[in-house]
C-alpha positions as CSV (number, residue, x, y, z in Angstrom):
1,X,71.1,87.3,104.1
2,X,67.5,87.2,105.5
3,X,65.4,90.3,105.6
4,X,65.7,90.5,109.4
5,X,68.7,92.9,110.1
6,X,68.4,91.3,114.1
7,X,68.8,88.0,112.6
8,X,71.4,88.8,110.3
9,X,73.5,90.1,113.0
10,X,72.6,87.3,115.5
11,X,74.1,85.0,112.5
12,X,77.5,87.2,112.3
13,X,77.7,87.3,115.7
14,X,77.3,84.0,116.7
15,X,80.0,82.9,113.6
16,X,82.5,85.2,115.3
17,X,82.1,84.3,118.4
18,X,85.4,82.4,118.6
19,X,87.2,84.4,116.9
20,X,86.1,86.8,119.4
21,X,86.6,84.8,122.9
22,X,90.3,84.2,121.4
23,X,91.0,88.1,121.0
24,X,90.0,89.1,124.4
25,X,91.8,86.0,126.1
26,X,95.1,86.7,124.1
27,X,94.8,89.8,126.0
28,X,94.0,89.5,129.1
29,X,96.0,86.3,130.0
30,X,95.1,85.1,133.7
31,X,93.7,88.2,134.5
32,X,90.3,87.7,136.2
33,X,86.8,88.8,134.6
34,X,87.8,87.3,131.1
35,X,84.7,86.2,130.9
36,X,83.1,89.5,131.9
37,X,84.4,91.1,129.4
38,X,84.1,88.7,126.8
39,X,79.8,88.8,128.3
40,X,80.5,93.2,128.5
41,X,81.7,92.8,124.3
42,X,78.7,90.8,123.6
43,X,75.8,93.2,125.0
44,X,78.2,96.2,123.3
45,X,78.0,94.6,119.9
46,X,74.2,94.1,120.6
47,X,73.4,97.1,121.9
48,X,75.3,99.1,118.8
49,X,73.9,96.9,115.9
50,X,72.0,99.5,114.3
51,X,75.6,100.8,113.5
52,X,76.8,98.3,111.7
53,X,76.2,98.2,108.1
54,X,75.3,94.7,107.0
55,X,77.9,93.6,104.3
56,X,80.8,95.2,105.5
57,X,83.3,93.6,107.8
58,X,82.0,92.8,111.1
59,X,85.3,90.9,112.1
60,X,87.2,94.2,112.3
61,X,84.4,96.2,113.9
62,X,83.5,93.6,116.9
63,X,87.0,93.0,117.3
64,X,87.1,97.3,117.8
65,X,84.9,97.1,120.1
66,X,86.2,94.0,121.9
67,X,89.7,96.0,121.9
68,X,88.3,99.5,123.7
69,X,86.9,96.7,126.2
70,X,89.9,94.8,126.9
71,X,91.5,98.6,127.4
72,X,88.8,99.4,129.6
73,X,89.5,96.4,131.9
74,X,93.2,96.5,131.9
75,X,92.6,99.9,132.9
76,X,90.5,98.7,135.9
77,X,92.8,96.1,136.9
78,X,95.8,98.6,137.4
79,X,93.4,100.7,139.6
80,X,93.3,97.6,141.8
81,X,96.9,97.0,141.6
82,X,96.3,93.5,139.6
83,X,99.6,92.9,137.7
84,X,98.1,93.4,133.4
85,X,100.3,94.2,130.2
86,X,101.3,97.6,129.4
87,X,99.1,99.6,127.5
88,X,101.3,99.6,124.2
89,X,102.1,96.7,124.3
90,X,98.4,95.5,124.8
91,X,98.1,97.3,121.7
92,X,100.6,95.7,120.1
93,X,99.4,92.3,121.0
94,X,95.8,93.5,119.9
95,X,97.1,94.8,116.3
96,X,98.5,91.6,115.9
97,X,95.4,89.0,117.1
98,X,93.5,90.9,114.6
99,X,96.0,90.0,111.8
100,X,96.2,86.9,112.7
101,X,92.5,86.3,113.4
102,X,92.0,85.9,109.5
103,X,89.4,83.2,109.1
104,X,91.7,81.0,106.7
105,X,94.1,81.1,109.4
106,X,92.2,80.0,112.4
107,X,90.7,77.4,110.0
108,X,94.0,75.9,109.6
109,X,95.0,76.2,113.0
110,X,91.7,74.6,114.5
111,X,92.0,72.1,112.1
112,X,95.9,70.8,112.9
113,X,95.2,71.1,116.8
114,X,92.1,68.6,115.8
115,X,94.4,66.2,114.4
116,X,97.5,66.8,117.1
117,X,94.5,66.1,119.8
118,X,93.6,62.6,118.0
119,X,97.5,61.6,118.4
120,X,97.0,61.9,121.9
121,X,96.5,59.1,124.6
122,X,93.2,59.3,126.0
123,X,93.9,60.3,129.4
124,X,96.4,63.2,128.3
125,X,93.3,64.9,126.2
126,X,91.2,63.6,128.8
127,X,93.5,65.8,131.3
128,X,93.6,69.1,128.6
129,X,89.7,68.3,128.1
130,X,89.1,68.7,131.9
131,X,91.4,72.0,132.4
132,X,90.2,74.0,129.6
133,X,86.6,72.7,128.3
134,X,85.3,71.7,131.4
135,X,86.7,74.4,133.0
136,X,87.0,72.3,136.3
137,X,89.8,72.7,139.3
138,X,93.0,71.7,138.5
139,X,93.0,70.5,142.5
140,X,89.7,68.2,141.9
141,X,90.9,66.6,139.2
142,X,94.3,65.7,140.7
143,X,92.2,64.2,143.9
144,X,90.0,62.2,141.7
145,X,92.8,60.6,139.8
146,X,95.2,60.3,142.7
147,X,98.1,62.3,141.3
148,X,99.8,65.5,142.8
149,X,98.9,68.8,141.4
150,X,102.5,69.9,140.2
151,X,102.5,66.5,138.5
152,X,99.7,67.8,136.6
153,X,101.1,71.0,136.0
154,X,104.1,69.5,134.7
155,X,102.3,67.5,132.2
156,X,99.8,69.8,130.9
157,X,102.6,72.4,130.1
158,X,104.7,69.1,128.0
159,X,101.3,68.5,126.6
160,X,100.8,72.4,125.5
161,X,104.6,72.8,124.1
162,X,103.7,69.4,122.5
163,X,100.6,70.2,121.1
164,X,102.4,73.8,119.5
165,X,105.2,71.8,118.5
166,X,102.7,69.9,116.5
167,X,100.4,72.4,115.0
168,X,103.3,74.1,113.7
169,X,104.3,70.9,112.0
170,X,101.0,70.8,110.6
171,X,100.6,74.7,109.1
172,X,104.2,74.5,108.0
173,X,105.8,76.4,110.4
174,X,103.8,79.5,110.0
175,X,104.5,81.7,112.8
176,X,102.1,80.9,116.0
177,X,100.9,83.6,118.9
């Protein structure tokens, strides 16, 4: 690494990123302020760089962090009465994302749902590529293309269960969250 310890870490940081947006969403799934806390994790990390020591794992230690965050919001989200996971078994959940968070592991993964995606027809990863990259309304999109909402709904979850049939395929059957 360089001789800039703020460099260094902007470097880990950035190559963890995913691995780090994937942990908190696996945790808090449709709750709102995901990407609060995945924004809250960041400025932690940065904030308490000067205890990190360069060279040792930062996967575990951001994922630490990231974990006493996602707590800290379920926490928050009973207080207002929002339906979250229980407590143990967020932790359960948590234990196991960073298990399965191994880099070889998400490497495979990312790489089969690459290939499953190039099977598709263009306007089915057009449709996934509009709900979750784009991040747009489901509702919009529907108008746009002159179909019903629950006729989208409908398809994207046979495009998901299609997609997961299809990774597994790929990895071999190794067991998927």
């Amino acid at each position: 690494m360089a001789d800039d310890p703020d460099k260094d870490f902007v470097k880990l940081l950035t190559e963890h990123q995913g691995v780090i947006c994937s942990f908190v969403i696996s945790l808090l799934p449709g709750a709102p302020g995901t990407d609060d806390v995945i924004q809250e994790v960041n400025t932690l990390l940065w904030a308490k760089r000067a205890q990190f020591e360069l060279g040792t794992n930062f996967r575990a230690w951001a994922l630490t962090i990231a974990r006493f965050q996602v707590m800290a919001h379920l926490r928050v989200l009973k207080q207002r009465r929002w339906v979250t996971l229980d407590d143990d078994v967020a932790g359960l959940l948590a234990d196991e994302m960073e298990d399965e968070a191994e880099p070889e592991f998400t490497e495979r993964r990312l790489e089969a749902l690459s290939a499953c995606l190039g099977k598709l027809r263009p306007e089915d990863r057009d449709l996934l590529m509009q709900r979750y990259w784009r991040k747009s309304r489901l509702q919009d999109f529907a108008v746009d293309r002159g179909r019903s909402l629950s006729g989208l709904k409908v398809q994207l979850f046979r495009l998901r269960a299609a997609l997961k049939r299809c990774i597994e395929d790929r990895i071999g059957g190794e067991c998927l969250p």
